[in-house]
C-alpha positions as a printed Julia matrix, in Angstrom:
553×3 Matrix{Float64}:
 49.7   91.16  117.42
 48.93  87.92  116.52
 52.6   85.9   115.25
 51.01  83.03  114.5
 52.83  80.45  111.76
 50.06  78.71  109.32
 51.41  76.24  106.98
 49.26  74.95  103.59
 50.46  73.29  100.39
 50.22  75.57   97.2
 46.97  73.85   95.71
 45.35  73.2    98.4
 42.1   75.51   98.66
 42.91  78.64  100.94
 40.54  81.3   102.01
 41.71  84.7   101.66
 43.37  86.64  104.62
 43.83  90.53  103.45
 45.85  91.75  106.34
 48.28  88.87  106.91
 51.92  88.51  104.57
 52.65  85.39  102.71
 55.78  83.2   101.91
 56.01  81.05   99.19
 58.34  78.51   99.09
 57.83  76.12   95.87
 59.13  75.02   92.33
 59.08  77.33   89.61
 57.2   74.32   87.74
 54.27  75.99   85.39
 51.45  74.94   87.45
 52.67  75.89   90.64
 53.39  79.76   88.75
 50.01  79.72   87.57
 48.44  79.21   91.06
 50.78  82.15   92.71
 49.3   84.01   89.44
 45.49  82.76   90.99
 46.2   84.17   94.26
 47.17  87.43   93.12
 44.44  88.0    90.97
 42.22  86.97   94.0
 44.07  88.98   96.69
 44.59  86.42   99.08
 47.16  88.24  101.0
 48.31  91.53  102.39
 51.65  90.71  100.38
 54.05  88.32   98.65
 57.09  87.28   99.87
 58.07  84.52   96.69
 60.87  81.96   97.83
 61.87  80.01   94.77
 63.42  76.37   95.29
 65.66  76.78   91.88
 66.03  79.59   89.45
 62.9   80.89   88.04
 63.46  81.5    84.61
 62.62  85.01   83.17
 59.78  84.04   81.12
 58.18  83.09   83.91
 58.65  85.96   86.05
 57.17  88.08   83.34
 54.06  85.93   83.66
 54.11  86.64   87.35
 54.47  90.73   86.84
 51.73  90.42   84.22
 49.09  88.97   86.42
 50.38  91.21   89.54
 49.89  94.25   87.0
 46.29  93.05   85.94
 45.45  92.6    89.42
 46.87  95.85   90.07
 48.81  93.88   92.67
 52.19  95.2    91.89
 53.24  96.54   95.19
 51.87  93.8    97.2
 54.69  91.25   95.37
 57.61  92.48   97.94
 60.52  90.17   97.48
 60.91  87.52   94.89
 63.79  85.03   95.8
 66.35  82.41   93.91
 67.04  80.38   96.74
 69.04  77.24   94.83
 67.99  74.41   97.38
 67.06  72.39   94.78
 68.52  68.86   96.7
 68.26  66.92   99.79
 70.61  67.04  102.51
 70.41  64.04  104.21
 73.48  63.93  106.77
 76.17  66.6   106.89
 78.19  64.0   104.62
 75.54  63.43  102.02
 73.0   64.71   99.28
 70.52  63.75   97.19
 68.91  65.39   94.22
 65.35  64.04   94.44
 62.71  62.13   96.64
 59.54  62.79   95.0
 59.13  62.21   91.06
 62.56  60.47   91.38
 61.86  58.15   88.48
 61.96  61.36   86.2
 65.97  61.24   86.5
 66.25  57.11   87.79
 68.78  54.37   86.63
 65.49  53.3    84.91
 64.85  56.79   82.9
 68.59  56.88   81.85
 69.09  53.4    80.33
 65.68  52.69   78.42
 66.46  51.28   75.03
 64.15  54.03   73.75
 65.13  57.01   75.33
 65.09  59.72   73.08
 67.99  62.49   72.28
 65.74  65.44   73.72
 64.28  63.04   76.8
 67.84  62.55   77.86
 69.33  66.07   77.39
 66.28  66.32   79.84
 67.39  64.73   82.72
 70.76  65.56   82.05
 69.94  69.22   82.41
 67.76  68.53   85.82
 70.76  66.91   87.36
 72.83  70.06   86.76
 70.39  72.81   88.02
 69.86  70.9    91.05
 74.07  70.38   91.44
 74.42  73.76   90.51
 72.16  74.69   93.09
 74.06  72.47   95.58
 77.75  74.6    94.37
 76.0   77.99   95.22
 74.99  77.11   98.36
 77.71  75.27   99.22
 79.84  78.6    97.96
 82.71  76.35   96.15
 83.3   76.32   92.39
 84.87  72.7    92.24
 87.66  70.89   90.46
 85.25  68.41   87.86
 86.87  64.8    87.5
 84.41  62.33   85.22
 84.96  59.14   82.94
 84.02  59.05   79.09
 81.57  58.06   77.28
 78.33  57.96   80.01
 75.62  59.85   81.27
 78.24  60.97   83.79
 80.3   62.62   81.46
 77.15  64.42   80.11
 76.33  66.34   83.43
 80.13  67.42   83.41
 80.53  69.04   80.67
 76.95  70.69   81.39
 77.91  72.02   84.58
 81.3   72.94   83.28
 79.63  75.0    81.0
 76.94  76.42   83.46
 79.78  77.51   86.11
 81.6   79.23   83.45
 78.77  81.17   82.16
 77.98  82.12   85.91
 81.6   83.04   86.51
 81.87  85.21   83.09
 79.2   87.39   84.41
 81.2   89.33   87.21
 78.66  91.63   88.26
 76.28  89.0    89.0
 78.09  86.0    90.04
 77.21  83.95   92.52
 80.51  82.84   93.33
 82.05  86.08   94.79
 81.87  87.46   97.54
 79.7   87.23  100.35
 78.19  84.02   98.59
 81.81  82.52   98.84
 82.65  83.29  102.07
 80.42  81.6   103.07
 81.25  78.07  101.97
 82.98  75.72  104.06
 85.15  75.27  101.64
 86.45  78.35  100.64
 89.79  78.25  101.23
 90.29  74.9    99.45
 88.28  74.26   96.18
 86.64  70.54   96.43
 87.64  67.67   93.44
 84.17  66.6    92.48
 84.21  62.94   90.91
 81.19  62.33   88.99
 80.53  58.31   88.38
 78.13  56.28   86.14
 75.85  53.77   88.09
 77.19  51.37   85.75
 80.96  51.64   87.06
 79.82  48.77   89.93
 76.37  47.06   89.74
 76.57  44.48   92.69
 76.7   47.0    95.25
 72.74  48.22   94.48
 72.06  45.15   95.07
 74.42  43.29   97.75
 72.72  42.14  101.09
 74.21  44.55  103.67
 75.18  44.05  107.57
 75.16  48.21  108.77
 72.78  49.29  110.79
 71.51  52.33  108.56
 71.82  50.39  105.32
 70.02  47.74  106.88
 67.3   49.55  108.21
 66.64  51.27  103.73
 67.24  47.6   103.02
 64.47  45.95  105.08
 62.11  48.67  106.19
 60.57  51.88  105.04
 63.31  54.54  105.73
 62.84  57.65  103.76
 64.09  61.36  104.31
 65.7   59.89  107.57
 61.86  58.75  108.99
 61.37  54.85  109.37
 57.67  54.29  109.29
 56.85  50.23  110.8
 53.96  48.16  111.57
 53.54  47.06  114.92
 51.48  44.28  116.01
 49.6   44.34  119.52
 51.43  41.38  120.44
 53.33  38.15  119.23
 50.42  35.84  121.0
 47.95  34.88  118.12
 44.21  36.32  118.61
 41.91  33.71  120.11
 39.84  31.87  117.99
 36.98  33.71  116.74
 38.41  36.88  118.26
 39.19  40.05  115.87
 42.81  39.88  114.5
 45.18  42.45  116.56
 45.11  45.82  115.06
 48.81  46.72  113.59
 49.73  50.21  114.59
 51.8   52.67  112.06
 54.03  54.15  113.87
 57.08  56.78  112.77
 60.55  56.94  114.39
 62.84  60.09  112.98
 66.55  59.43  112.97
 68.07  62.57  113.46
 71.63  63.66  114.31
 70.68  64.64  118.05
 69.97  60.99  118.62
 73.85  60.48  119.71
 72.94  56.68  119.62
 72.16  56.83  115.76
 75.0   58.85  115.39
 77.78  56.62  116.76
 76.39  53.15  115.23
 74.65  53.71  112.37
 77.69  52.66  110.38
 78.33  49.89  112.66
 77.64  46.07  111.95
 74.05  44.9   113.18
 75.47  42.75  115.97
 77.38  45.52  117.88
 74.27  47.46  117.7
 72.16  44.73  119.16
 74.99  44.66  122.0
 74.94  48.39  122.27
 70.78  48.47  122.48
 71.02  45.73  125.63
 74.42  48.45  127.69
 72.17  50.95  127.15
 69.18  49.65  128.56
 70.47  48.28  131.29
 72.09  51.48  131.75
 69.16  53.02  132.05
 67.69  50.7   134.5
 70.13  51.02  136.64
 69.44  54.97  136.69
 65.9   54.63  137.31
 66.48  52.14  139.89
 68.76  54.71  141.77
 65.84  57.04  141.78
 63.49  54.73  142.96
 65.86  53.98  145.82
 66.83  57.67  146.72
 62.68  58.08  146.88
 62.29  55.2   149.53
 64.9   56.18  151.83
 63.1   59.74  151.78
 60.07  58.64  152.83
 61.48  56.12  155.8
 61.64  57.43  159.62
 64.75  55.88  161.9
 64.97  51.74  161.43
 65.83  51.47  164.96
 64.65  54.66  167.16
 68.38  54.87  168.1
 69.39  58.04  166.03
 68.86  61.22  167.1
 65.96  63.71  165.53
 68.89  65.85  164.06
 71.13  62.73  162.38
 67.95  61.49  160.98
 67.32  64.66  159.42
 70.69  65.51  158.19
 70.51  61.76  156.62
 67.53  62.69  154.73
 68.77  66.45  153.93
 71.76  64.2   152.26
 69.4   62.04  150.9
 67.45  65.11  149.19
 70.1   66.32  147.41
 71.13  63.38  145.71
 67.23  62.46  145.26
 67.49  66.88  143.75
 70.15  65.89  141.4
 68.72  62.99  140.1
 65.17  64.75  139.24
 67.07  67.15  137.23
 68.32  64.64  135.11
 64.85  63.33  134.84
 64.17  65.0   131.52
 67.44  63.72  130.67
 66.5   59.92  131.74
 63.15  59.92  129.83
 65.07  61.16  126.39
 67.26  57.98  127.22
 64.52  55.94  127.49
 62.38  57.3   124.23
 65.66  56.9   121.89
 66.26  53.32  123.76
 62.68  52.13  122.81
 63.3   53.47  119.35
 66.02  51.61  118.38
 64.72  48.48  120.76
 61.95  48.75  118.01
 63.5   49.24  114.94
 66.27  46.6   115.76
 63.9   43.7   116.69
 61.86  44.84  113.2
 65.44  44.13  112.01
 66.46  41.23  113.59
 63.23  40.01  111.91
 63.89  40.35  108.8
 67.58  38.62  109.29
 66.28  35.4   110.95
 63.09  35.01  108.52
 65.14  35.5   105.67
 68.53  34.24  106.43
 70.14  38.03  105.71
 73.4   36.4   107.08
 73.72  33.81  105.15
 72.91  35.81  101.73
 75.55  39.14  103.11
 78.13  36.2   104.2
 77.75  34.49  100.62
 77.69  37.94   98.9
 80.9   39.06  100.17
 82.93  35.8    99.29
 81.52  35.88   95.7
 82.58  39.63   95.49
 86.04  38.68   97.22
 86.47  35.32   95.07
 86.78  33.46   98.3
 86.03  29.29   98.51
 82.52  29.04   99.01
 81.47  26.27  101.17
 78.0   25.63   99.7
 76.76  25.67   96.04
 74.76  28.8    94.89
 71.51  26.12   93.99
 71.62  25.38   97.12
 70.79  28.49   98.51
 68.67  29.06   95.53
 66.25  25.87   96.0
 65.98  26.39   99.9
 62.82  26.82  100.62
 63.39  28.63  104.04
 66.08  30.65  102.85
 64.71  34.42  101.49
 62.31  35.82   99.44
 62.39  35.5    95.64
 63.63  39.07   95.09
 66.58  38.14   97.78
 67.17  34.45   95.8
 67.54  37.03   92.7
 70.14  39.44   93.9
 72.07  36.79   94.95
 72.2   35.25   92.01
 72.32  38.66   89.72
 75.48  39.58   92.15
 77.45  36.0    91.16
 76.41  36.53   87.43
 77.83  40.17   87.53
 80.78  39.45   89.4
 81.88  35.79   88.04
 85.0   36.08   86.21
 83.76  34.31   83.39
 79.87  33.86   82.77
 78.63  30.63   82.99
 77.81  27.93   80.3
 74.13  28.0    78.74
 73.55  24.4    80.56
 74.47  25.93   83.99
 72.38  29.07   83.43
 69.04  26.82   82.18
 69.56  25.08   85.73
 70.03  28.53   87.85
 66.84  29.44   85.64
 64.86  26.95   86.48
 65.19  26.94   90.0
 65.24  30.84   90.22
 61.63  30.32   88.9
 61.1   27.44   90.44
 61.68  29.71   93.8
 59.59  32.1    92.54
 62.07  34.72   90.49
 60.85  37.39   88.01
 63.62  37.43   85.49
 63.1   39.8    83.6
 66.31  41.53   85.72
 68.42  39.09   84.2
 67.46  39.99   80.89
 68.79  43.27   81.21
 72.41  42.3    82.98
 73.35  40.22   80.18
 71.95  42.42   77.87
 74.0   45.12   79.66
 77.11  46.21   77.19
 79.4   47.23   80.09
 79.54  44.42   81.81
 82.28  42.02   80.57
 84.3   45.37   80.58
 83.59  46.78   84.07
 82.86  43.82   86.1
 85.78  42.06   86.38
 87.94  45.13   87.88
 85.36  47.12   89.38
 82.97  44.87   91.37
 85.46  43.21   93.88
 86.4   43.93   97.51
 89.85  43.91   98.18
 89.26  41.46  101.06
 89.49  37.82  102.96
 86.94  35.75  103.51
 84.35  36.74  105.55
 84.49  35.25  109.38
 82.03  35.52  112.3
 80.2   38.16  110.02
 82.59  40.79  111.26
 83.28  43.63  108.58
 86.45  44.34  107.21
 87.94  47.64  105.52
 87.53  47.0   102.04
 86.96  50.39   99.13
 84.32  49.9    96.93
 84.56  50.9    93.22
 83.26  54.24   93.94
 85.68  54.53   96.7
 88.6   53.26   95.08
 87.94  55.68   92.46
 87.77  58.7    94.81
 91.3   57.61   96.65
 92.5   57.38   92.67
 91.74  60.89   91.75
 92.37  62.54   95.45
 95.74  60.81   96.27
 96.38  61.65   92.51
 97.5   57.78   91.77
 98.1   56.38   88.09
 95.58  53.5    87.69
 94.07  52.44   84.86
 90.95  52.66   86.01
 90.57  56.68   86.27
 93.94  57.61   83.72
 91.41  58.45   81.43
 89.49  60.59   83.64
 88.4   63.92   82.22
 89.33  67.21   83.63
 86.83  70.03   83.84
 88.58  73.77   85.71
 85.34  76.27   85.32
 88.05  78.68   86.56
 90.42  78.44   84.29
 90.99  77.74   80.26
 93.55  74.91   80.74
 93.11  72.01   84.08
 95.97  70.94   85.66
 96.26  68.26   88.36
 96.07  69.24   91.62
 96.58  67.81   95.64
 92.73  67.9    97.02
 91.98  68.09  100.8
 87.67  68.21  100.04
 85.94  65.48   97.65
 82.54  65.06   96.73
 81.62  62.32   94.85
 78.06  62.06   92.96
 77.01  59.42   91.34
 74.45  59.17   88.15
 71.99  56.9    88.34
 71.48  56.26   91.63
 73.47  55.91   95.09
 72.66  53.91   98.44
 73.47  53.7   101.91
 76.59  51.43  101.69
 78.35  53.53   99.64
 77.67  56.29  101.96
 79.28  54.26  104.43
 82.22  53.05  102.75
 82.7   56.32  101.95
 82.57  57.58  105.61
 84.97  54.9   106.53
 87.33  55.8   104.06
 87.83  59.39  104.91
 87.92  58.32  108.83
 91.7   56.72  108.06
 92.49  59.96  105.77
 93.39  62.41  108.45
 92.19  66.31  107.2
 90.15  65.58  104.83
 86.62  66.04  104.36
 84.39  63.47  101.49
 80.82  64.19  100.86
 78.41  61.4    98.81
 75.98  62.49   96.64
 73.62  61.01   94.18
 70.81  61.73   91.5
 68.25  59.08   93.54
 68.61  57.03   96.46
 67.39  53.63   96.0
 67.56  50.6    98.1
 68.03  47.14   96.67
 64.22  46.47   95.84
 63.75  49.32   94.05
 66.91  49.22   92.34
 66.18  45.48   91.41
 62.77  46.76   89.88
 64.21  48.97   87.93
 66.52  46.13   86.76
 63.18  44.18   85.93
 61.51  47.25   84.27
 64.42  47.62   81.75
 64.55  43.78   81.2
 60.93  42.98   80.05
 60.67  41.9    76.74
């Protein structure tokens, strides 16, 4: 019996197979119904095992049945499947809702000038199938915090309303039983704390000093895969001689790499440290087999030992040389993950000494903290050597967003001039000052509680998102989340609760130093579990074009 798996994409062209069972697993998006419609009515397959990403609605299920009935194909359809996997799961801590056709639901989509009414109820409504998707599976019916007046508040009340409905319906729930039990958080219902990307703009932007972040900052890391261009050597090609031939190469970072694991949230330095133990570590190891090998193959130095001492010597000497073989496969997984991350960390270091990363994260983090700055922001600006122009921009779009009061029309002509003196598209600009949030949200939720930054070492400081989250789950009066709203799909009437389980999602967009600020916060809150999701995961660049999209005049 041949067992054999064959994978193929939904439109790409398929010869039929009679005697062989198929399993769909795709969108319930019109085309791709229409081409499961196709392949019925030309019998492609033995039967039809249909796996649907999010709920298929029941208009187009009929249009299924019809063209299984015409193609007299009806018993050949054998299961057909809601799955509700409709989002990402990127660590065990963290979701997203899209990766492909991201700019459907994008900071961009949500904040054009001329969206209309029925484009945004839109995107609101694909946020909450695909969160709704991520509450079934997760098999939790959660506790809905939100602010007012934002695109945020939008998707609450929508998946309020969409639990409830699901909840109403007893018989076919799919929040009791078996589906419940199996959520990890069963016994304790999670606080989910939906945010606006417009509660703290600097972050999307800031220059970052984690490894992870760092790595979606300055190279191409998507859906955990870092894809790089490698030259065949730093020596320039002779003259006259071909240019080297970059190689693309692909490095996953997954959670069995237990390297990844234990320093992607640490600051790029003690990684660099931690790439140079663990080489040498592994030097050492192969040089103990190398040893172990010689001694093997050596008779007696001196003629002086006896036949049996030299072979007991060598018996000894097998064992060990037994023991370390094992561990071979062991020592050449070492060695692949330690030229992975000897790779990606030089491609890093790169990027930090040709564009002065330090400097910019260093300068970043006093303006955020409102620490004395020890060299003028036109300085950095009009250097030459000193970043590209998108990094001269979110430097400067960071002070403008953060500064407690914006500066005088004279000032900003001069920061203009040299922005696009340097270079500078800015057309983001445009949109920040246009932005009606700003004078509002900025000066209270755009700081870090910290010092001054010294030596480049990180300090424990919450972000606005965080700060919010340790508002609503420690249950603290501030200001900024009083006015929270309160959504119980359970019940009729909310009323506040302790939470051990958060998730918080943000509209709009997320990145990867939220994440991590996230993580770090729930590491000094003993018990508890935080997860980070968001609509679209940008990094700065695409974030800042987004900025410069909404900004063209």
């Amino acid at each position: 019996v041949d067992s054999s798996l064959h994978l193929y994409l939904l439109h790409s062209d398929r010869d039929p197979i009679p005697d062989v069972p198929a399993v769909y697993f795709v969108m319930p998006t019109e085309e791709n119904i229409d081409r499961i419609c196709q392949d019925l009515r030309n019998q492609l397959y033995e039967s039809y095992y249909l796996n649907f990403i999010s709920a298929i609605s029941r208009s187009k299920l009929e249009d299924i049945a019809s063209a299984a009935l015409a193609a007299n194909a009806v018993t050949q359809v054998t299961k057909v499947y809601d799955q509700y996997l409709n989002f990402i799961t990127l660590e065990d801590d963290m979701f997203t809702l899209c990766h492909q056709n991201k700019e459907l639901i994008s900071y961009h989509a949500i904040n054009r000038a001329d969206i209309q009414d029925t484009e945004m109820e839109a995107i609101m409504d694909t946020v909450v199938d695909s969160l709704f998707c991520f509450f079934v599976t997760l098999g939790a019916v959660p506790i809905i915090r939100c602010p007012r007046g934002n695109a945020a508040e939008m998707v609450a009340v929508k998946l309020d309303k969409k639990l409830r409905e699901n909840l109403r319906d007893a018989r076919n729930s799919l929040f009791t039983g078996d589906n419940m039990a199996a959520g990890q958080f069963s016994f304790q219902r999670p606080l989910f704390v939906l945010v606006d990307r417009n509660v703290d703009m600097a972050t999307p932007l800031h220059h970052t000093w984690t490894y992870q972040a760092l790595i979606h900052d300055v190279l191409d890391l998507q859906l955990n895969r870092v894809v790089m261009e490698e030259g065949a050597g730093a020596d320039p090609s002779p003259t006259g001689a071909r240019p080297k031939k970059k190689i693309r190469k692909t490095y996953d970072l997954t959670a069995a790499d237990k390297f990844w694991q234990k320093h992607k949230g640490s600051p790029f330095p003690e990684v660099a440290e931690s790439v140079q133990e663990e080489l040498d570590s592994y030097r050492a190891q192969e040089d103990e087999v190398k040893h172990l090998k010689s001694i093997m193959s050596r008779t007696s130095p001196d003629g002086r030992l006896s036949g049996w001492c030299v072979f007991s010597l060598r018996l000894k000497t097998l064992c060990l040389y037994i023991l370390c073989c094992s561990s071979l496969p062991e020592l050449l997984e070492k060695k692949r993950l330690i030229d992975l991350h000897t790779n990606v960390a030089t491609a890093v270091l790169d990027h930090i000494k040709s564009r002065k990363l330090d400097v910019y994260f260093e300068y970043e983090e006093k303006l955020m903290s409102k620490s004395t700055l020890d060299k003028s922001l036109l300085d950095i600006i009009s250097d030459p050597d000193a970043g590209t122009p998108e990094d001269k921009m979110r430097l400067f779009l960071i002070y403008y967003i953060t500064a407690q009061q914006a500066p005088s029309e004279s000032d900003l002509e001069q920061y203009k001039t040299a922005l696009l003196d340097a270079g500078c598209d800015l057309s983001p600009l445009n949109y920040i000052k246009q932005w009606n949030l700003f004078s509002r949200v900025m000066n209270s939720g755009s700081q870090f509680v910290m010092e001054g930054v010294k030596n480049l070492v990180l300090k424990q400081h919450n972000l606005p998102v965080t700060r919010i989250l340790d508002n609503l789950m420690e249950m603290k009066s501030n200001p900024e989340t009083d006015d929270y709203r309160y959504f119980d799909p359970k019940m009729l009437r909310g009323s506040e609760r302790y939470h051990a389980n958060a998730i918080v999602f943000v509209v709009g967009g997320g990145n990867y130093i939220e994440y991590q600020n996230l993580v770090d916060y729930a590491k000094f809150k003993q018990g508890k579990k935080v997860v980070y999701g968001c609509s679209e995961l940008s990094n700065a660049a695409q974030f800042t074009k987004q900025l410069s999209q909404l900004g063209q005049k």
